[in-house]
C-alpha positions as protocol buffer text, in pm:
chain_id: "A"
residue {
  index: 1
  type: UNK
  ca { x: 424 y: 539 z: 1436 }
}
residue {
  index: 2
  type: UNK
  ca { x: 745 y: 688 z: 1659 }
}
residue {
  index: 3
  type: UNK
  ca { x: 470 y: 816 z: 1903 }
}
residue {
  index: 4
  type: UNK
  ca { x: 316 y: 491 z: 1936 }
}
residue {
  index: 5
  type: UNK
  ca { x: 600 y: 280 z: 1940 }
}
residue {
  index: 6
  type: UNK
  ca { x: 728 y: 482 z: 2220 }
}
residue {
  index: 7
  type: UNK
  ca { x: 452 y: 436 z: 2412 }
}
residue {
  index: 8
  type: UNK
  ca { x: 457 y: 44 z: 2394 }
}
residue {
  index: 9
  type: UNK
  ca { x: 828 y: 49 z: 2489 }
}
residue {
  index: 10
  type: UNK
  ca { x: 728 y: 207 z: 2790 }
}
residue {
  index: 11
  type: UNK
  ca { x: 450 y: -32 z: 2852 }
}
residue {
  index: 12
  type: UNK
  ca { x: 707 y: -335 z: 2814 }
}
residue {
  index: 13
  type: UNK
  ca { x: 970 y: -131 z: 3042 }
}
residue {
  index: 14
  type: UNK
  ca { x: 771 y: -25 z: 3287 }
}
residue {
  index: 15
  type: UNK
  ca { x: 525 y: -275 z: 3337 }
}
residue {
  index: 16
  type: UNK
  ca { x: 655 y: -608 z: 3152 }
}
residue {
  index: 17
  type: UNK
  ca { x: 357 y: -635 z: 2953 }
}
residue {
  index: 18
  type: UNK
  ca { x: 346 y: -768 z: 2601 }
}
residue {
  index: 19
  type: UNK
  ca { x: 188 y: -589 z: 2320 }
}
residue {
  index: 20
  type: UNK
  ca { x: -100 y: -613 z: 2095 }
}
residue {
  index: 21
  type: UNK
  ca { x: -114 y: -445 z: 1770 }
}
residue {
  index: 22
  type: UNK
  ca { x: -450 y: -502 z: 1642 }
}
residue {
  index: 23
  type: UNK
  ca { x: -542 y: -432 z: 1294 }
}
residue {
  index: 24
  type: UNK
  ca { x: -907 y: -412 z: 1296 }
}
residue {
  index: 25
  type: UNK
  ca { x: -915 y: -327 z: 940 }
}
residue {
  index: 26
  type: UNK
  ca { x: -610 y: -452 z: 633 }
}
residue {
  index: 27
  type: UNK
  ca { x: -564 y: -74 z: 596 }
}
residue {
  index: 28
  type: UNK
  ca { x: -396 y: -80 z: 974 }
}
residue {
  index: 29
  type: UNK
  ca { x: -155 y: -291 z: 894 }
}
residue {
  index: 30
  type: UNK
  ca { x: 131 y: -76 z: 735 }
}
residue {
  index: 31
  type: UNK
  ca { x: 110 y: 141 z: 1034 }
}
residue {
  index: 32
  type: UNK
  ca { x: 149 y: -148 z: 1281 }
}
residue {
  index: 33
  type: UNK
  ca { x: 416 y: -281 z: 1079 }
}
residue {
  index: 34
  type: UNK
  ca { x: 583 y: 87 z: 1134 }
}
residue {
  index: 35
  type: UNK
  ca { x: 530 y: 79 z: 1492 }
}
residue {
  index: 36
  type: UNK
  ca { x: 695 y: -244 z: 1530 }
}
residue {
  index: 37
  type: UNK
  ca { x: 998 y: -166 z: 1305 }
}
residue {
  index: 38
  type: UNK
  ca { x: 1055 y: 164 z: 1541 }
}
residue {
  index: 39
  type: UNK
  ca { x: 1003 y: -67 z: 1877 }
}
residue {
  index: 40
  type: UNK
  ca { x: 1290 y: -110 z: 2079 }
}
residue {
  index: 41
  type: UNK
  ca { x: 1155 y: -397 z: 2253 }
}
residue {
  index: 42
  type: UNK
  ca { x: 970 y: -524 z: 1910 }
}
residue {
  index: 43
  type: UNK
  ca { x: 1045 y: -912 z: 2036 }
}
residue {
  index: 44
  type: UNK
  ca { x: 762 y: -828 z: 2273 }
}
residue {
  index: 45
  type: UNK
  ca { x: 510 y: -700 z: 2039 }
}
residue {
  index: 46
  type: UNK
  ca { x: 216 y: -946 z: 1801 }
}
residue {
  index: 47
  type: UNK
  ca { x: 39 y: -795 z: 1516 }
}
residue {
  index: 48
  type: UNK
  ca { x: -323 y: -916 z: 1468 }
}
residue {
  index: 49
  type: UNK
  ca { x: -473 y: -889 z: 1194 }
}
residue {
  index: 50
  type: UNK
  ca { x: -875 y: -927 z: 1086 }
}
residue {
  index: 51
  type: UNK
  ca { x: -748 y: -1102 z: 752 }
}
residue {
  index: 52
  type: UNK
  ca { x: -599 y: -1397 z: 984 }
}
residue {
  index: 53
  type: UNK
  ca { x: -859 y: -1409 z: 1298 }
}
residue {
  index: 54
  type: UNK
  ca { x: -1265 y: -1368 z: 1208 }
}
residue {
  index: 55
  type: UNK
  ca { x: -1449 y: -1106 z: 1438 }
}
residue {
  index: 56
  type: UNK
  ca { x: -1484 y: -1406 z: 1749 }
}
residue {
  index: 57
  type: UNK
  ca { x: -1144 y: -1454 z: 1766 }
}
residue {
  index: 58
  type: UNK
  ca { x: -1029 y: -1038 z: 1718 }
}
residue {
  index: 59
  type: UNK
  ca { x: -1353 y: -990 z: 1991 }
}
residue {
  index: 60
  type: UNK
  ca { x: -1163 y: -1238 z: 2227 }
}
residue {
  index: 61
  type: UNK
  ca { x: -798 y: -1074 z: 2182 }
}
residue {
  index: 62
  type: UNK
  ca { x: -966 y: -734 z: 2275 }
}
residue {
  index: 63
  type: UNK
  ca { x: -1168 y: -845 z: 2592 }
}
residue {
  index: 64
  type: UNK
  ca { x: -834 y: -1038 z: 2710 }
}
residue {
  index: 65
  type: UNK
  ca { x: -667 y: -666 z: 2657 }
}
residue {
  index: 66
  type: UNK
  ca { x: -547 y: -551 z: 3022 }
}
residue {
  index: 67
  type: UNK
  ca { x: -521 y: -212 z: 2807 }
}
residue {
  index: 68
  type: UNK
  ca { x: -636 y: -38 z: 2506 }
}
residue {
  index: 69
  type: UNK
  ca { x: -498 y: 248 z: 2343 }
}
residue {
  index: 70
  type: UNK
  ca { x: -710 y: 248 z: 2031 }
}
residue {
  index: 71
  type: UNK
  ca { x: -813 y: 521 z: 1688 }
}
residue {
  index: 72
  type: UNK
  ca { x: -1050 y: 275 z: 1630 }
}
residue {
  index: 73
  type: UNK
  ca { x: -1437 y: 267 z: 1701 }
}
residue {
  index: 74
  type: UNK
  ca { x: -1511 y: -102 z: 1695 }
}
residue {
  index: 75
  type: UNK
  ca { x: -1208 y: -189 z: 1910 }
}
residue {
  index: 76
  type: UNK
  ca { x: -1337 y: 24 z: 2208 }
}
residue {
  index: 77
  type: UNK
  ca { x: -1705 y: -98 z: 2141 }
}
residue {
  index: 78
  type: UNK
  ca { x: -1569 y: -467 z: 2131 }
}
residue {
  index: 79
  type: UNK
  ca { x: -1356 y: -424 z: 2419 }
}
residue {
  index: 80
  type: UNK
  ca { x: -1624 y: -247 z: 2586 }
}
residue {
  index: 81
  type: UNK
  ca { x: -1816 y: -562 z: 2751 }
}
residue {
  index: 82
  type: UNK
  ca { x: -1537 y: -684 z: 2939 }
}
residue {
  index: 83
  type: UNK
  ca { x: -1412 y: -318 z: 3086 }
}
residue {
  index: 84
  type: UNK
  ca { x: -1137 y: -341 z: 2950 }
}
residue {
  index: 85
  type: UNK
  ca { x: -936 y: 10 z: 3055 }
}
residue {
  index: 86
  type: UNK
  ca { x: -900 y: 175 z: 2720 }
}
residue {
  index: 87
  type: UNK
  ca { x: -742 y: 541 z: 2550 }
}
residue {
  index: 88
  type: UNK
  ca { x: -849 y: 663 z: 2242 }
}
residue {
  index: 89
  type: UNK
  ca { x: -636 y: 901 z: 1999 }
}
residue {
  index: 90
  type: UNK
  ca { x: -910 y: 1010 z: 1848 }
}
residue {
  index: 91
  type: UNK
  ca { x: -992 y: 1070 z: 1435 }
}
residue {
  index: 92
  type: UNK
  ca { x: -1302 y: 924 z: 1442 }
}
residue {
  index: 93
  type: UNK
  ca { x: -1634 y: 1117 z: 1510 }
}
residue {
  index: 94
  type: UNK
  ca { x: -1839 y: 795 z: 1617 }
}
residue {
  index: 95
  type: UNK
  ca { x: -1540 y: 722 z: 1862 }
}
residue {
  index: 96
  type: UNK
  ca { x: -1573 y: 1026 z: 2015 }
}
residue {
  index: 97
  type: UNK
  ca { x: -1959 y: 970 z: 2090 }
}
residue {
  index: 98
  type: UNK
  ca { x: -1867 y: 618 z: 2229 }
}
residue {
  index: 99
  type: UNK
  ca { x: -1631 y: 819 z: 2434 }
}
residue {
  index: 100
  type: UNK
  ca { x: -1876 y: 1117 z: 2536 }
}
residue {
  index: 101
  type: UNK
  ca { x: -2125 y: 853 z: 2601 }
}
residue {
  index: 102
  type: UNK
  ca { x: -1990 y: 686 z: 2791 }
}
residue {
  index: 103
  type: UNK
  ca { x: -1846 y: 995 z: 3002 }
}
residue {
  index: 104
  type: UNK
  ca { x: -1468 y: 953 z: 2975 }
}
residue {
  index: 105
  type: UNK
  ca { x: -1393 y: 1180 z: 2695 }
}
residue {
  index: 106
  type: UNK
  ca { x: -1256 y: 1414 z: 2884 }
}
residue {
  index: 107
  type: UNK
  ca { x: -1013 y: 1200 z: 3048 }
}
residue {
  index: 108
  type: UNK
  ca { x: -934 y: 960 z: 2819 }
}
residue {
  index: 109
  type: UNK
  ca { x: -1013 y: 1087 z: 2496 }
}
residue {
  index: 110
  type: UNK
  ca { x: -698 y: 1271 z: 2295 }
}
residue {
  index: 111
  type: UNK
  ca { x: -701 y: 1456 z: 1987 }
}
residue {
  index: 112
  type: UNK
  ca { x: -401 y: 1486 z: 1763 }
}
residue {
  index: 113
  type: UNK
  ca { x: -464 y: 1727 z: 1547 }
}
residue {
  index: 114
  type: UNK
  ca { x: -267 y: 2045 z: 1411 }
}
residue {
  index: 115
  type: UNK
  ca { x: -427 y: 2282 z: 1732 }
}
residue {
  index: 116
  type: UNK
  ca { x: -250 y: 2027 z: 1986 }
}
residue {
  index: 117
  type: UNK
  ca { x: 102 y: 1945 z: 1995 }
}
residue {
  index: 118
  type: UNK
  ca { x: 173 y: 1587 z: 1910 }
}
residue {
  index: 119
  type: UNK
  ca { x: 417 y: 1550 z: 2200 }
}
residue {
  index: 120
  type: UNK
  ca { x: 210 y: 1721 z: 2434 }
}
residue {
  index: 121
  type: UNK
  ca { x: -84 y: 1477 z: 2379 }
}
residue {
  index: 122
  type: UNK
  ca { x: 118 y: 1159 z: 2372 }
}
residue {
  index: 123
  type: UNK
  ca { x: 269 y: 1260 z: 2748 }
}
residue {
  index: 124
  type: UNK
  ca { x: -123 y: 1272 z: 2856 }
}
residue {
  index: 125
  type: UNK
  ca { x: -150 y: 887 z: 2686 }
}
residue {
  index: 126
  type: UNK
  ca { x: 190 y: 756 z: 2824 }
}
residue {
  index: 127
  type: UNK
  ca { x: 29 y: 915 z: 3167 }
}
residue {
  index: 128
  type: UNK
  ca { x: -304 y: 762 z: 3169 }
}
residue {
  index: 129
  type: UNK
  ca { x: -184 y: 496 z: 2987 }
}
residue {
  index: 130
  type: UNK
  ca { x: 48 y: 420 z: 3342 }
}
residue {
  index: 131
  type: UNK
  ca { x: -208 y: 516 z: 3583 }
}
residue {
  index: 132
  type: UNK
  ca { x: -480 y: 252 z: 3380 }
}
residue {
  index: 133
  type: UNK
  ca { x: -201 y: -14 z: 3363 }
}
residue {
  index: 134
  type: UNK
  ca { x: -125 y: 73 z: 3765 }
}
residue {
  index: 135
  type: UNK
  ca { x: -521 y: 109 z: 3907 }
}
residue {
  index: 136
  type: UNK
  ca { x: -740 y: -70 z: 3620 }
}
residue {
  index: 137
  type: UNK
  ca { x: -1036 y: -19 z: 3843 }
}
residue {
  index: 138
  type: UNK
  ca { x: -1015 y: 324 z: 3846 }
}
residue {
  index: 139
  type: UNK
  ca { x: -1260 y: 311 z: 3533 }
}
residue {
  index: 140
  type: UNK
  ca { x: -1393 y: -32 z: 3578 }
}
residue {
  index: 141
  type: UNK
  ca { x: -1748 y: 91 z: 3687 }
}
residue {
  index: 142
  type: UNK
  ca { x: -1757 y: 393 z: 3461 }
}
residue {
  index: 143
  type: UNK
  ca { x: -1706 y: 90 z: 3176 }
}
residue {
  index: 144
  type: UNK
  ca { x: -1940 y: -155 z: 3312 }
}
residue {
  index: 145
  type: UNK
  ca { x: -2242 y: 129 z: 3315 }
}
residue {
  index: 146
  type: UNK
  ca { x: -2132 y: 242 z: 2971 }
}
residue {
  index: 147
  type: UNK
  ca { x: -2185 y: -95 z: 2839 }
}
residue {
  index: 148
  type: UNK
  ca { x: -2495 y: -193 z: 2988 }
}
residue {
  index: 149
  type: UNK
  ca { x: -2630 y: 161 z: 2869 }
}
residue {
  index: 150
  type: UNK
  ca { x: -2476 y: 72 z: 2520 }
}
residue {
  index: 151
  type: UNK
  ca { x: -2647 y: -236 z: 2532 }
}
residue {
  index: 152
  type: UNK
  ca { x: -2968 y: -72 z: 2597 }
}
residue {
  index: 153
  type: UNK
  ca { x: -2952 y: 144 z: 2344 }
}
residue {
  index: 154
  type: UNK
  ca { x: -2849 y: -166 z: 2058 }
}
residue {
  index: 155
  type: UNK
  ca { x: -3160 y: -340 z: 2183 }
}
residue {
  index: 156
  type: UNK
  ca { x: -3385 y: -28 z: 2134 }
}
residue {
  index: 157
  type: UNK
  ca { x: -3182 y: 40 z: 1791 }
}
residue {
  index: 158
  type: UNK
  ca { x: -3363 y: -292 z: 1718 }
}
residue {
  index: 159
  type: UNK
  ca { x: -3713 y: -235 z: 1839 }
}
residue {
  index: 160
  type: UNK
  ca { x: -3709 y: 97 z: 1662 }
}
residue {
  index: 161
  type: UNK
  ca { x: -3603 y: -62 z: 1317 }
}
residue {
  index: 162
  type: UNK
  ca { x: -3874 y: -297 z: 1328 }
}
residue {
  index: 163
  type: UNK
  ca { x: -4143 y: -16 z: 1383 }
}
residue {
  index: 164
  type: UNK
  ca { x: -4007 y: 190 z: 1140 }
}
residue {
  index: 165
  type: UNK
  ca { x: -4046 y: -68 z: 882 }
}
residue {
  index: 166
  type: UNK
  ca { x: -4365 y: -194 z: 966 }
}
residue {
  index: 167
  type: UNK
  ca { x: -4510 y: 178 z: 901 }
}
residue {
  index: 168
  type: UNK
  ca { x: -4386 y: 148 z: 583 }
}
residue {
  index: 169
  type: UNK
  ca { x: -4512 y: -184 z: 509 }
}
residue {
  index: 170
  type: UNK
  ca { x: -4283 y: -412 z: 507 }
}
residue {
  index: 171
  type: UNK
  ca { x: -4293 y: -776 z: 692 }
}
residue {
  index: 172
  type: UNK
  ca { x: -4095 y: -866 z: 983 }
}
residue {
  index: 173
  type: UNK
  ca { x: -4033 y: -1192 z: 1151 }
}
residue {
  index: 174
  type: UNK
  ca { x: -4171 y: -1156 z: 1486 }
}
């Protein structure tokens, strides 16, 4: 919570920007609670939570993100069709295949586990974080071909489904 509290002060100070915490599932919540207790600049920080907005109004506060610094799968894949610039300190395995994907792991992709040093990895986010906030295009593209390649593969996702349960014998709507 210090680590990412920090790194929204230094959004707000460096940038005047306003901060998002979104809770994507009730199980964030404590932690963005703790990250706004340990902000400085807390005044300029909203928690968002999916018990108080349903998934088109959480959807719309992530595409209006001008940053993302996320843990979370289905706030990158949300963001995702509006380019939004985005981070991930990554836990999750599927976020790290969005990531990989989508061929900005290795920039933008952090790992905070025991083998890396905490402080180490946060200066990379507060860094890219900057640059992102300074030169949004500088991914803009890379986003834009992830997502229609993303999209691709959700469309065949559904084409396959229907074939594989039509082999089986099942009956789907055409």
């Amino acid at each position: 919570a210090a680590s990412w509290a920090a790194l929204a002060d230094g959004v707000v100070e460096t940038h005047g920007k306003n901060i998002a915490l979104v809770c994507m599932e009730e199980l964030d919540k404590p932690l963005a609670l703790s990250i706004l207790g340990k902000m400085q600049h807390s005044e300029n920080a909203y928690i968002f939570t999916s018990s108080e907005f349903n998934t088109s109004q959480m959807t719309g506060i992530l595409q209006g993100l001008e940053l993302l610094v996320t843990s979370r799968y289905h706030a990158a894949v949300l963001s995702l069709e509006s380019y939004v610039p985005q981070i991930a300190v990554a836990h999750d395995p599927r976020l790290k295949g969005l990531y990989n994907e989508l061929g900005i792991d290795k920039e933008y992709l952090f790992d905070c586990r025991p083998e890396n040093t905490c402080e180490t990895v946060w200066s990379e986010v507060k860094k890219q974080a900057n640059e992102l906030l300074e030169n949004p295009g500088k991914i803009c593209n890379t986003l834009k071909q992830g997502y229609d390649q993303h999209l691709r593969g959700a469309n065949e996702n559904r084409q396959l489904l229907k074939e594989f349960l039509i082999e089986r014998g099942w009956k789907v709507k055409p």
